[in-house]
KEKENU-460270 format. One record per residue (C-alpha): y negated, x, z; residue number from 0. Coordinates in Angstrom, 1 decimal, always signed. Example, Ala and Ser with C-alpha at 12.3 -4.5 7.8 and 13.67 -1.06 7.14 Angstrom:
BEGIN
+--------+--------+--------+-----+
!  north !   east !     up !  nr !
+--------+--------+--------+-----+
!   +4.5 !  +12.3 !   +7.8 !   0 !
!   +1.1 !  +13.7 !   +7.1 !   1 !
+--------+--------+--------+-----+
This chain:
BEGIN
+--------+--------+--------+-----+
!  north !   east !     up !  nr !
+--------+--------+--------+-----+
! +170.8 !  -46.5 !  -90.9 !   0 !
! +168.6 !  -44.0 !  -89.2 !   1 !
! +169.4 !  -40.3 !  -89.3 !   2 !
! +170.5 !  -40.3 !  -85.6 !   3 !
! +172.4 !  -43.2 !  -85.6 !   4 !
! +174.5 !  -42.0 !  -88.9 !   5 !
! +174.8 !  -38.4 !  -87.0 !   6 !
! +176.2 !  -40.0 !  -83.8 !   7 !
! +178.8 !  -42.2 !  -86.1 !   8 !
! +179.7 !  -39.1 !  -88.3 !   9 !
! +180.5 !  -37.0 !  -84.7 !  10 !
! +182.3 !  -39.9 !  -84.0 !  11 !
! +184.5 !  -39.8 !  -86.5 !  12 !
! +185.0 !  -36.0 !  -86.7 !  13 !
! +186.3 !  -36.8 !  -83.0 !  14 !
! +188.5 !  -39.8 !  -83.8 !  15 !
! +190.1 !  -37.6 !  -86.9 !  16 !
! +190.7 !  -34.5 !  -84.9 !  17 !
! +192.4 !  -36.5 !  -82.6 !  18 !
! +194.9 !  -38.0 !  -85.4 !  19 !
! +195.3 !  -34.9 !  -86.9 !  20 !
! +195.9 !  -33.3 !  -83.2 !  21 !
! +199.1 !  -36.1 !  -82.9 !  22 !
! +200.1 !  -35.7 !  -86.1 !  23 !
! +199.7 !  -32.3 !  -87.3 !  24 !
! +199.1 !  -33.8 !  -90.7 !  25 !
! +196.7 !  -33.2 !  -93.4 !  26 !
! +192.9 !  -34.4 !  -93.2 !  27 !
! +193.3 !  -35.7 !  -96.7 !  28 !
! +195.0 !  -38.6 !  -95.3 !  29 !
! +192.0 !  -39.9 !  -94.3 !  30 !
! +190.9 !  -40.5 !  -98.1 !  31 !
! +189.3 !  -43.6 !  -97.4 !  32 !
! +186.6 !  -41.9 !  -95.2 !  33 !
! +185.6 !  -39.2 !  -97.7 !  34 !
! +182.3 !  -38.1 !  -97.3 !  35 !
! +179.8 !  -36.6 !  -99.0 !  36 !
! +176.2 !  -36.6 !  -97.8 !  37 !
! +173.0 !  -36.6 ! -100.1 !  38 !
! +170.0 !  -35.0 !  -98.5 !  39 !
! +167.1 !  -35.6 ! -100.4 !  40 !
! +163.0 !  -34.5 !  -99.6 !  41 !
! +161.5 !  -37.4 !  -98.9 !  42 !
! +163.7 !  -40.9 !  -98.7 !  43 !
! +160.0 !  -43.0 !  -98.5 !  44 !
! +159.5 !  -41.4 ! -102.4 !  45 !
! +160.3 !  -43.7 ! -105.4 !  46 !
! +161.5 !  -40.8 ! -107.5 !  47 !
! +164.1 !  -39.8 ! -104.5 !  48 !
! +165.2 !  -43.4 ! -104.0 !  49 !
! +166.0 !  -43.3 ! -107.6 !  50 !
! +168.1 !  -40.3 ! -106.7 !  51 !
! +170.1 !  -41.8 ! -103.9 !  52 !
! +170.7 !  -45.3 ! -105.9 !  53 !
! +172.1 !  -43.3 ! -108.6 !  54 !
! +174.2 !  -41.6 ! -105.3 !  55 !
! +175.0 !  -44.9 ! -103.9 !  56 !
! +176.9 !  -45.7 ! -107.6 !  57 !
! +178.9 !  -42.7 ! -107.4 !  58 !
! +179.7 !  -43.3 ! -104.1 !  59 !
! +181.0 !  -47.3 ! -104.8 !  60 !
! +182.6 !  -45.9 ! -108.7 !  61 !
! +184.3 !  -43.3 ! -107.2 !  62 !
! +185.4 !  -44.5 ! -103.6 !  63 !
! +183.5 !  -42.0 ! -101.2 !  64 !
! +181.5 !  -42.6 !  -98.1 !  65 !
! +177.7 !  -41.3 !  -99.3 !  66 !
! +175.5 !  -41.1 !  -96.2 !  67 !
! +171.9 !  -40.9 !  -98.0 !  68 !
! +169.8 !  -38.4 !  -95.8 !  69 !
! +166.4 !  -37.0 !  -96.1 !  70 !
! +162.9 !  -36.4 !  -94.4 !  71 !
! +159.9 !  -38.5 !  -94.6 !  72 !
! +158.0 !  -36.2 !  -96.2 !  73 !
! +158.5 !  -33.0 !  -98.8 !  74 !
! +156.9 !  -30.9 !  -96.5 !  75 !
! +158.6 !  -31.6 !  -93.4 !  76 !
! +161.3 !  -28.5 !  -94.3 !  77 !
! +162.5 !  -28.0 !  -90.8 !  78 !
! +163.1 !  -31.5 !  -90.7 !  79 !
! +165.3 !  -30.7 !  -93.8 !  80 !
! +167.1 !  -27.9 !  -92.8 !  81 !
! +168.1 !  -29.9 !  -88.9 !  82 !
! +169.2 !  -32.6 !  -91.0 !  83 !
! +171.3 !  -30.5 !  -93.4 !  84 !
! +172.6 !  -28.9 !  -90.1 !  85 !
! +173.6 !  -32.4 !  -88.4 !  86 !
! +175.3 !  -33.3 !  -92.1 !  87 !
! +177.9 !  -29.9 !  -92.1 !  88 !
! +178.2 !  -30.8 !  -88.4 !  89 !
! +179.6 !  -33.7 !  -89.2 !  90 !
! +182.8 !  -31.7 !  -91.4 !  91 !
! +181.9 !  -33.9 !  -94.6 !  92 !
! +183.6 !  -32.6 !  -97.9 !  93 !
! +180.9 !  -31.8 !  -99.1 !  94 !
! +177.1 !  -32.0 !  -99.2 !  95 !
! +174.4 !  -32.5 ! -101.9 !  96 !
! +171.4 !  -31.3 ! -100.9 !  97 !
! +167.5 !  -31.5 ! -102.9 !  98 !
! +166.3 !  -27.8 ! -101.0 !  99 !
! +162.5 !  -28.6 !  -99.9 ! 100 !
! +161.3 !  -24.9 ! -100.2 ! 101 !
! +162.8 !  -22.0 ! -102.1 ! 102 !
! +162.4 !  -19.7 !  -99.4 ! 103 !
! +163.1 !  -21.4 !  -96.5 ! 104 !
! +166.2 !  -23.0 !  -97.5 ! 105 !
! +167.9 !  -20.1 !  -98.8 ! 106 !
! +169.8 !  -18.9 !  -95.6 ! 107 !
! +170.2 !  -22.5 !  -94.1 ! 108 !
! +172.4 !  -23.0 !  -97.4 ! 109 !
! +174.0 !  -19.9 !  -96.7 ! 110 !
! +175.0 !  -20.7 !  -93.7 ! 111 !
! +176.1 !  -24.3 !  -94.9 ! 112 !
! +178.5 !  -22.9 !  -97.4 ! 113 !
! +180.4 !  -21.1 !  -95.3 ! 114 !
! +181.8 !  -25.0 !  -94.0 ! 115 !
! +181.5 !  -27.2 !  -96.6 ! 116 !
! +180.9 !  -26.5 ! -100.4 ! 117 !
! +177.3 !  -27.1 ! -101.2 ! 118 !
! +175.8 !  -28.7 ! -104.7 ! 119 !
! +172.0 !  -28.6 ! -105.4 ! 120 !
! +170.0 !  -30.7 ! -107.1 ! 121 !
! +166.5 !  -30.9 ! -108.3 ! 122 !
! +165.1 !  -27.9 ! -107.3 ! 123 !
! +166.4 !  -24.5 ! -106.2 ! 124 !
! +166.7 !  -22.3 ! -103.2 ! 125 !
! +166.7 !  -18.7 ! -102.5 ! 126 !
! +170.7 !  -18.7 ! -102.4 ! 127 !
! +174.1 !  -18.0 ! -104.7 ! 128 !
! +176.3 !  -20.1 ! -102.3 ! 129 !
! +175.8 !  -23.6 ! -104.6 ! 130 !
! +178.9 !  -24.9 ! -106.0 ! 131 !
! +176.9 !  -26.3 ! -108.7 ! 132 !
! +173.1 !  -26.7 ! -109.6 ! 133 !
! +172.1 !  -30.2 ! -111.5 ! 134 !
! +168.3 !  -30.0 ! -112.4 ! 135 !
! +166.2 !  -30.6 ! -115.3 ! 136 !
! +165.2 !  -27.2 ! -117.0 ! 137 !
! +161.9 !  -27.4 ! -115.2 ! 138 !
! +160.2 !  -24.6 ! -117.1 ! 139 !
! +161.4 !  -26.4 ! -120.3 ! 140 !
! +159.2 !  -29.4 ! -118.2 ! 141 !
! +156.2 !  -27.8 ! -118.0 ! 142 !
! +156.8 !  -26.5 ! -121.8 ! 143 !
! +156.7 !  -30.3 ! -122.7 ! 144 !
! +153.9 !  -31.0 ! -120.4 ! 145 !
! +151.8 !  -28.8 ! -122.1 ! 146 !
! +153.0 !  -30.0 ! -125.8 ! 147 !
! +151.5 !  -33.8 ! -124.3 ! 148 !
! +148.6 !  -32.3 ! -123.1 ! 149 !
! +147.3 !  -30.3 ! -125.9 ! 150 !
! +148.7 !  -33.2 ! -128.3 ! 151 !
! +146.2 !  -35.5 ! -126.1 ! 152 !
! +143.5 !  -33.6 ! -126.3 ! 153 !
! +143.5 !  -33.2 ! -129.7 ! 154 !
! +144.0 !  -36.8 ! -130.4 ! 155 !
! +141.0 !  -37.7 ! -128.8 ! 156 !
! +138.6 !  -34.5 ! -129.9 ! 157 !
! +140.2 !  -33.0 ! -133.0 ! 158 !
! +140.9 !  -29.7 ! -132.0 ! 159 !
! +143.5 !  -28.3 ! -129.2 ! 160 !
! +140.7 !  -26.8 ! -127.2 ! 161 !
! +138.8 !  -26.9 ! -123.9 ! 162 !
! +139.4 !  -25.9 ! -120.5 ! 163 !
! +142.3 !  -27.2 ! -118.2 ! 164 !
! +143.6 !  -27.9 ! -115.0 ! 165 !
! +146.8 !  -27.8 ! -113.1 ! 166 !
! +147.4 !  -29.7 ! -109.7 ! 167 !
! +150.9 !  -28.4 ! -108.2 ! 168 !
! +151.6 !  -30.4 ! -104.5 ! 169 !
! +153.2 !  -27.7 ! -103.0 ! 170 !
! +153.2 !  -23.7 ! -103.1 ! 171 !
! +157.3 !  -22.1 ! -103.0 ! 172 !
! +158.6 !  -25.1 ! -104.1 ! 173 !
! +161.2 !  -23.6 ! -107.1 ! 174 !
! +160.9 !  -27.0 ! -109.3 ! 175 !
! +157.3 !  -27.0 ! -109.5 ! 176 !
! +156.5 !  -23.3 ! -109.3 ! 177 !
! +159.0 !  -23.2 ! -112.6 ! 178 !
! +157.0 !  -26.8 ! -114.0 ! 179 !
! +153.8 !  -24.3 ! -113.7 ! 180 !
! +155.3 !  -21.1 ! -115.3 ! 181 !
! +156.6 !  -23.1 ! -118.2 ! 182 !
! +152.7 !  -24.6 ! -118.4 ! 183 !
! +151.4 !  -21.7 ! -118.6 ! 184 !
! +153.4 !  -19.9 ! -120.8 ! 185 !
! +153.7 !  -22.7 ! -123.1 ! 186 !
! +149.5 !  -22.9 ! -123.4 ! 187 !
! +149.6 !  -18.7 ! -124.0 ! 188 !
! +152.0 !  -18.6 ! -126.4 ! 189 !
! +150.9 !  -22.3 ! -128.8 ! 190 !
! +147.4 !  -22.8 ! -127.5 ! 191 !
! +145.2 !  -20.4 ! -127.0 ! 192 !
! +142.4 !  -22.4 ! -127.1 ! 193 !
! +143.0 !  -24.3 ! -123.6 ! 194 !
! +141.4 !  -22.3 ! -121.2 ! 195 !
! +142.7 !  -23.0 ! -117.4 ! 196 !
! +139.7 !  -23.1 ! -115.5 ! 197 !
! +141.5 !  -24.3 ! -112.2 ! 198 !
! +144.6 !  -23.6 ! -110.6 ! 199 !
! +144.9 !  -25.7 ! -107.3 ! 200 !
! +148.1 !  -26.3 ! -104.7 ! 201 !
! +147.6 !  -29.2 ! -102.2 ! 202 !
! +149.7 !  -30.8 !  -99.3 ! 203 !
! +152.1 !  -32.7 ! -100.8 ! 204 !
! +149.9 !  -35.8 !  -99.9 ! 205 !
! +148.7 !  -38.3 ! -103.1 ! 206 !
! +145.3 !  -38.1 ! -101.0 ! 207 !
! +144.9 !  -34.4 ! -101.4 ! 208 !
! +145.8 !  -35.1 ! -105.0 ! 209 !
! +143.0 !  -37.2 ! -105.2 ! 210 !
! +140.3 !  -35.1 ! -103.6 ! 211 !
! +141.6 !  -32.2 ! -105.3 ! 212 !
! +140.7 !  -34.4 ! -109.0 ! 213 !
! +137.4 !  -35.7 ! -107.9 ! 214 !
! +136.4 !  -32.0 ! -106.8 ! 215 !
! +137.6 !  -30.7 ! -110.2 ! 216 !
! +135.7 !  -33.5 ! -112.4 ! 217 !
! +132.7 !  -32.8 ! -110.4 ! 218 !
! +132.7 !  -29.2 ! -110.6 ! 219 !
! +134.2 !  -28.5 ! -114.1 ! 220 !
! +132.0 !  -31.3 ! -116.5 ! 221 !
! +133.7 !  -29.5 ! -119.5 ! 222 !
! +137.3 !  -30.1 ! -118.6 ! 223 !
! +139.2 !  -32.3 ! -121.1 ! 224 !
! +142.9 !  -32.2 ! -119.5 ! 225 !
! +144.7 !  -31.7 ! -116.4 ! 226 !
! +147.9 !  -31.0 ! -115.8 ! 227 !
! +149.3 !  -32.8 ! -112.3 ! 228 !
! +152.7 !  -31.5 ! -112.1 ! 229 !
! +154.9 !  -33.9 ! -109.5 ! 230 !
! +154.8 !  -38.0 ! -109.4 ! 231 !
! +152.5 !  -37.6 ! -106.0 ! 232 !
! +149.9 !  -35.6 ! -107.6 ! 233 !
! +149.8 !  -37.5 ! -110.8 ! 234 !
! +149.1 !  -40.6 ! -108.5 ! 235 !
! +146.4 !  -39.0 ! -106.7 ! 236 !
! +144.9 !  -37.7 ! -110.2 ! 237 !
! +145.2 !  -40.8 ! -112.1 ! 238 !
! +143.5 !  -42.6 ! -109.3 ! 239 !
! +140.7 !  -40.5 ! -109.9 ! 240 !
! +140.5 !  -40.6 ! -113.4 ! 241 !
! +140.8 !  -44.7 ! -112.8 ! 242 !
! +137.6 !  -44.8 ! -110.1 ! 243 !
! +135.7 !  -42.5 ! -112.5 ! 244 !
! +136.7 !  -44.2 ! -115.6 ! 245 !
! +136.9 !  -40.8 ! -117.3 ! 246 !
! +140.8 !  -41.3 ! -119.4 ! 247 !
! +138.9 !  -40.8 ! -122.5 ! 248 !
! +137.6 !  -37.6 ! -121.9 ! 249 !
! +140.1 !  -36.0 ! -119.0 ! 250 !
! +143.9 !  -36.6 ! -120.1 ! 251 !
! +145.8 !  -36.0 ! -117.6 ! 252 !
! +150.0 !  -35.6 ! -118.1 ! 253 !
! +151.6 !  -36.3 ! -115.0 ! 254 !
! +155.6 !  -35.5 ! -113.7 ! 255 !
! +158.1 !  -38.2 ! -113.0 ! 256 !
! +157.4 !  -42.1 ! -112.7 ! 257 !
! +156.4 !  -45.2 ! -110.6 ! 258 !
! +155.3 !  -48.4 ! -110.7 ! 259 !
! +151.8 !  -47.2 ! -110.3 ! 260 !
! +151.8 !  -44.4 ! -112.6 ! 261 !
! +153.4 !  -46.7 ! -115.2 ! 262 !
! +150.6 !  -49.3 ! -115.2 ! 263 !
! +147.9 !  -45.8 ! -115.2 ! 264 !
! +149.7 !  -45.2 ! -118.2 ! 265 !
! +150.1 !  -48.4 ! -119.7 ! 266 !
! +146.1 !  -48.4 ! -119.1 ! 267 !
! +145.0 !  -45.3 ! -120.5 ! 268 !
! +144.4 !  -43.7 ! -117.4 ! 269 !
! +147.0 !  -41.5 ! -117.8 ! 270 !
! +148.3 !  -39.7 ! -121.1 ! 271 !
! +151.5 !  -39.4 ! -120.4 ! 272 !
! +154.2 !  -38.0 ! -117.9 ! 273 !
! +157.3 !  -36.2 ! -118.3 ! 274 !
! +160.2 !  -38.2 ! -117.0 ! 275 !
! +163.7 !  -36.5 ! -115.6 ! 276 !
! +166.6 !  -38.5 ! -115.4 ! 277 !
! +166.9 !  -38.4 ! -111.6 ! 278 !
! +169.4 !  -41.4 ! -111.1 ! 279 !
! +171.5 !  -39.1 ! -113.5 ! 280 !
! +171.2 !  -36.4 ! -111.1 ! 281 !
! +172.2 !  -38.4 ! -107.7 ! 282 !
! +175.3 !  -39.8 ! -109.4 ! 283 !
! +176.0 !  -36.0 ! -111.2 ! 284 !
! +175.4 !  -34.5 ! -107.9 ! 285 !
! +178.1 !  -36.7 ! -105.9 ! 286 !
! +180.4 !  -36.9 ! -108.6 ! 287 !
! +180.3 !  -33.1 ! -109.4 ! 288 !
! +180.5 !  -32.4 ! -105.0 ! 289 !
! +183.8 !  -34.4 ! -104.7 ! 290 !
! +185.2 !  -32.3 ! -108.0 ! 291 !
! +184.4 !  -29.5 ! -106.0 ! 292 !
! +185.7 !  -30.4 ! -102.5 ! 293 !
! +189.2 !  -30.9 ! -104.8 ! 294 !
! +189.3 !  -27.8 ! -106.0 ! 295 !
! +188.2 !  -28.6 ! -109.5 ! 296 !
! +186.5 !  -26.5 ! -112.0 ! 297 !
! +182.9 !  -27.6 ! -112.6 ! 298 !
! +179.8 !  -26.2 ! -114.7 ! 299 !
! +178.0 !  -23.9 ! -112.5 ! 300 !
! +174.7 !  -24.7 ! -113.9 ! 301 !
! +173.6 !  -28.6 ! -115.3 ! 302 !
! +170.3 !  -29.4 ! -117.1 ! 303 !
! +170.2 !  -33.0 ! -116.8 ! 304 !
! +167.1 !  -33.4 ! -119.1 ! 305 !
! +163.8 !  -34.3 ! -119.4 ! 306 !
! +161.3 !  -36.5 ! -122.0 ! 307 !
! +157.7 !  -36.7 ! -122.4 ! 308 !
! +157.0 !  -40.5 ! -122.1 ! 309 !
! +153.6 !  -42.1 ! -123.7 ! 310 !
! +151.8 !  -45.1 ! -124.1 ! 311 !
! +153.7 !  -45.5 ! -128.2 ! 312 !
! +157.1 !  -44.9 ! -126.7 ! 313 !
! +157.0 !  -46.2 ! -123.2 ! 314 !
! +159.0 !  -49.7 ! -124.5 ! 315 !
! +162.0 !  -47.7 ! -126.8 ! 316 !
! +165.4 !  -48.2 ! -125.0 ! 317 !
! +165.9 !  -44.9 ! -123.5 ! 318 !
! +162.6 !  -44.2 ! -122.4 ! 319 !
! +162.3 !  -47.5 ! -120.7 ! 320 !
! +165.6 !  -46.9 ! -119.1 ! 321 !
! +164.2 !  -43.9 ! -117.6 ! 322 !
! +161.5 !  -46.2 ! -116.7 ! 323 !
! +162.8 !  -48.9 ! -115.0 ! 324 !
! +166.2 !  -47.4 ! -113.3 ! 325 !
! +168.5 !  -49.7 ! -111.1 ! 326 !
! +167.5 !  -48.9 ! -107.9 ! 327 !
! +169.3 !  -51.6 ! -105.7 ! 328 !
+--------+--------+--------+-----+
């Protein structure tokens, strides 16, 4: 359903129930079969954020409630986030799970949300204390075991944990990966020294950038023996250059999150690994925690739903190939 068409039919029934309760003067409760609780995610055309809303799309069936799954076409489009998030209170759901875009910008939007509706995060966080509950991975703890990989790569395949490095973020002010990047970094000052990062880049949020971005760095660092590409877009954009340049012997690159394409660069050598989240974990969390909350119930104000550095030797044991290959229909 487009975005629109599921605004006009959410107005439509904040109409039809206002009426009832108008003729009535009974509780909105009784409409428990029309419960809602939208999921707005960054980008629905994403595989990582369609594993988000399947695992939504459970919680919704397991648990009875209407889940509207919301969400721009891109990561950068954050006004188109923020109208979207506006539309979704408008509609007087019981609640609203929400992925924020930007740390910055979607602090007072959130604000603002919260005084309607409770509000849960996921994924990544926003410049605001009105969350009901947070679900994330521990993204600096991410970036920690992205940096373990790395230097475990580059030692594998030179015999020392040294040489200079890169990191590849998609966008700047986004709290997930700016966390991903501090945990990197502090991870390679404190255990290994002897990485030198030689190139600290942002892009677009576009796997094209991410591609230019790796084909500039090989060609203007010769010496660089790992890269660190810190979201699933820019890990496809990097291992595509690694793959044109045939250079995953000497560059390993650990990549952030999973798809079909960065699962066969792995599978391949193109890639040395990627650290995987749980995000269908996090979409079912997320509406399962929000309808907890919109009863009144106690929940964890903080989650950490987890993260694992996935390889070429442990890509096919159970868990990690779960994480793999979620159920996404």
């Amino acid at each position: 359903m487009s975005i629109a068409k599921h605004i006009l039919s959410r107005r439509a029934f904040t109409a039809l129930a206002g009426a009832a309760f108008m003729a009535t003067m009974g509780p909105m409760t009784s409409f428990a079969q029309d419960v809602s609780v939208p999921i707005i995610v960054k980008d629905t055309t994403s595989f990582y954020w369609q594993i988000v809303l399947a695992g939504a799309r459970q919680a919704g069936k397991d648990l009875g409630v209407n889940v509207p799954e919301l969400g721009a076409q891109s990561e950068s489009d954050i006004n188109g986030q923020i109208s979207i998030l506006e539309n979704a209170v408008a509609g007087a759901p019981e609640a609203v799970v929400i992925a924020p875009t930007e740390f910055k910008a979607l602090g007072k939007p959130i604000d603002e949300a919260a005084k309607a509706v409770p509000i849960v995060g996921i994924d990544s966080a926003a410049d605001s204390k009105s969350f009901a509950s947070f679900l994330t991975t521990d993204n600096v703890q991410g970036g920690r075991i992205a940096a373990d990989g790395l230097a475990a790569a580059i030692k594998e395949a030179t015999g020392k944990e040294e040489g200079e490095v890169a990191i590849i973020t998609s966008l700047p002010g986004v709290g997930s990966l700016d966390q991903r990047r501090e945990g990197f970094l502090d991870q390679l000052k404190t255990k290994y020294p002897g990485l030198k990062v030689v190139a600290d880049k942002y892009a677009d949020g576009q796997a094209t950038t991410g591609l230019n971005i790796m084909t500039d760095l090989i060609t203007a660092n010769p010496n660089l023996v790992g890269v660190f590409a810190s979201n699933l877009i820019m890990a496809q954009g990097a291992g595509q250059a690694i793959a044109e340049n045939k250079l995953g012997d000497k560059i390993k690159v650990i990549g952030f999150d999973s798809d079909d394409k960065t699962v066969s660069f792995l599978k391949e050598g193109v890639l040395a690994g990627l650290v995987v989240q749980d995000p269908y974990r996090m979409g079912y969390d997320g509406v399962k925690t929000a309808l907890a909350v919109s009863k009144g119930e106690k929940v964890e104000a903080n989650v950490d739903t987890g993260a694992n550095l996935v390889t070429k030797a442990n890509m096919a044991d159970p868990k990690i190939d779960a994480l793999l290959n979620p159920k996404v229909n």
